[in-house]
N, C-alpha and C positions, 0 to 999 in steps of 0.2 A: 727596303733601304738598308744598307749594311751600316753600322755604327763602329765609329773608329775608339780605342783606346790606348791610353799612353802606356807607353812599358819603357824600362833602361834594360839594354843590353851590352852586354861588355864584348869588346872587340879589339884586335890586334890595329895598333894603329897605323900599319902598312895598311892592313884590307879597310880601315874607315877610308883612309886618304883614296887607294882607290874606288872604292863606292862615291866616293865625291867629285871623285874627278870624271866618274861615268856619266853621275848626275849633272855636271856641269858640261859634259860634250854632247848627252840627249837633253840637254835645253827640260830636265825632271826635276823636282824634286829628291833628298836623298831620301825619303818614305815614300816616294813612288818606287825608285830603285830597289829598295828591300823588299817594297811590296809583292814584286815583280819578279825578283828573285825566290824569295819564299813560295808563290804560286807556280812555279818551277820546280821546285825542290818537292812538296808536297803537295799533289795533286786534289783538287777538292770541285764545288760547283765552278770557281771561277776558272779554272785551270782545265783544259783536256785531258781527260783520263785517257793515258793507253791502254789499250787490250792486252791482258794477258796470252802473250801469244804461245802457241805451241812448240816447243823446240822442234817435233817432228815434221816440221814445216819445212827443213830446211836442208833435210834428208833428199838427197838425188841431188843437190845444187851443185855441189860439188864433186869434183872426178878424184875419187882416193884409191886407184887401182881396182874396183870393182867394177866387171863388165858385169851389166844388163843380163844376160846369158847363163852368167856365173851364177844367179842365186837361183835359191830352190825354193820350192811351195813345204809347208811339215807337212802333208798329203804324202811326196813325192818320196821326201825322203825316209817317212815310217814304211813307204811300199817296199823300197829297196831293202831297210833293216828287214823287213819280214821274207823277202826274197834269200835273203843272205841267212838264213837263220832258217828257212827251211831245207836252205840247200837248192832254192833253184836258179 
């Protein structure tokens, strides 16, 4: 069972006004609200962790003038340096 405790935080009184006014159109509490927010902002057991994802995930999604064709293996191209470099 999670136990609550009080704390004061200091806030811009534009962002309390709207936290209040959230709280009053989701029919919440304004510490549900924070609550809800804060488990957003930093992810813990109550919250969904996302996976750190791979940037190289996202390599090929997009078309940035490389053809498929254009790229090479470093197999391919250390054959050709040594081809070039023996003279054949």
């Amino acid at each position: 069972m999670n136990t609550t405790v009080k704390t004061t935080i200091l806030l811009p009184e534009d962002e309390l006004l709207r936290a209040k006014m959230a709280a009053i159109q989701e029919n919440k509490t304004l510490s549900e609200i924070i609550r809800e927010a804060i488990a957003q902002r930093i992810p813990g057991k109550t919250a969904k962790r996302e996976k750190k994802k791979d940037p190289m995930r996202l390599a090929g999604l997009f078309k940035l003038g490389v053809k498929k064709e254009d790229t090479f293996r470093r197999k391919d191209i250390y054959d050709q340096y040594l081809k070039r470099k023996m003279g054949i």
